[in-house]
C-alpha positions as CSV (number, residue, x, y, z in Angstrom):
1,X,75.8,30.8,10.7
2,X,76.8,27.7,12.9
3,X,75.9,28.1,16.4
4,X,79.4,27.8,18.1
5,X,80.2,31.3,16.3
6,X,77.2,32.6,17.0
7,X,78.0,31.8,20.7
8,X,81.9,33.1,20.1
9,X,80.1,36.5,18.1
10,X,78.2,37.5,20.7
11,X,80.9,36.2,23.9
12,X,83.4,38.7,21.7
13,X,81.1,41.3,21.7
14,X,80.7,41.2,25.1
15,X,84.2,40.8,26.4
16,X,84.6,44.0,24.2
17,X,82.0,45.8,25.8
18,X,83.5,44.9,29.3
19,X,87.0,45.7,28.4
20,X,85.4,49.3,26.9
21,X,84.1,50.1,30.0
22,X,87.4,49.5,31.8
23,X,88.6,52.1,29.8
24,X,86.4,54.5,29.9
25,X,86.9,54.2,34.0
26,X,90.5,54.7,33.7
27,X,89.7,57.5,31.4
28,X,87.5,59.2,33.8
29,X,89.7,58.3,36.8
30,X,93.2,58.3,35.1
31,X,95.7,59.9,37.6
32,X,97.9,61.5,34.8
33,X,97.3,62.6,31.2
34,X,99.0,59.8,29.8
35,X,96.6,57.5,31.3
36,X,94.0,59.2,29.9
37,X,95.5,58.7,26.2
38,X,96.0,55.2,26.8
39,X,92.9,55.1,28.2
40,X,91.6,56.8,25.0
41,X,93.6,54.2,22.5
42,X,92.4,51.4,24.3
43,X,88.3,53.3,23.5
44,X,89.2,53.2,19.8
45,X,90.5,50.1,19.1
46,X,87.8,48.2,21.3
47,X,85.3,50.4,19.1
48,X,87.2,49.0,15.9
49,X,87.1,45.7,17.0
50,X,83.8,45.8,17.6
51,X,82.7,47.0,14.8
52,X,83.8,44.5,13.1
53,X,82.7,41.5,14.9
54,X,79.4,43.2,14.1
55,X,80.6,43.2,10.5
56,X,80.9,39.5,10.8
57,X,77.9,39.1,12.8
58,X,75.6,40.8,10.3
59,X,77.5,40.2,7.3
60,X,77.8,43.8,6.0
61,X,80.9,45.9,4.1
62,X,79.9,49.2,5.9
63,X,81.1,48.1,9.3
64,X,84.2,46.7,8.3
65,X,84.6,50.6,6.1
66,X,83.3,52.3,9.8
67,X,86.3,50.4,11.2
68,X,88.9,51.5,9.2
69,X,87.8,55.2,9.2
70,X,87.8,54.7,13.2
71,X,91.1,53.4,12.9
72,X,92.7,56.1,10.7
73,X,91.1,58.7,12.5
74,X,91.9,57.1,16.1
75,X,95.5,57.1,14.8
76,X,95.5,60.7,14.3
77,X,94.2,61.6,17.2
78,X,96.2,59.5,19.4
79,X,99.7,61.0,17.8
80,X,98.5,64.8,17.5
81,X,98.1,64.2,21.4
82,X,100.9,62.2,21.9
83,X,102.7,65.7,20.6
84,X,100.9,67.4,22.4
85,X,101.8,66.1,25.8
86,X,105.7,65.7,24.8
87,X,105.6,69.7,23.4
88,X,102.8,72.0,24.3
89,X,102.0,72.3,20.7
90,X,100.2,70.2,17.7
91,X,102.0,72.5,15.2
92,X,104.7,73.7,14.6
């Protein structure tokens, strides 16, 4: 591993972190519920993306697998809610 992407590896990682806890603020202080679910969008795709500069950093398949199951799931999440807020219900 050169040393310029080490450098960029670990600056990404902590932008990401930085940006997570931004996030995590609004989540905790979010006036309305929709903040909140941005809020919570914002969580899982700065968890994806993390996961897989660590994929890159360490050089391993299960992170980049952990990120697409946080993906898929984050996904589902973030519409059942979305539904949620607009009707009352998940199901119909």
């Amino acid at each position: 591993m050169t040393p310029i992407l080490f450098w960029a590896l670990k600056a990404a990682l902590f932008l990401l972190a930085v940006a997570m806890l931004c996030a995590l603020s609004r989540l905790l202080i979010g006036p309305s519920a929709q903040d909140r679910v941005m809020a919570l969008d914002c969580l899982y795709v700065n968890g994806m993306l993390m996961m897989l500069v660590l994929g890159i950093n360490y050089a391993s398949n299960v992170y980049f697998e952990a990120a697409l199951l946080v993906a898929i799931f984050g996904f589902v999440g973030s519409t059942a809610m979305a539904k949620f807020l607009l009707r009352g219900e998940v199901i119909e």
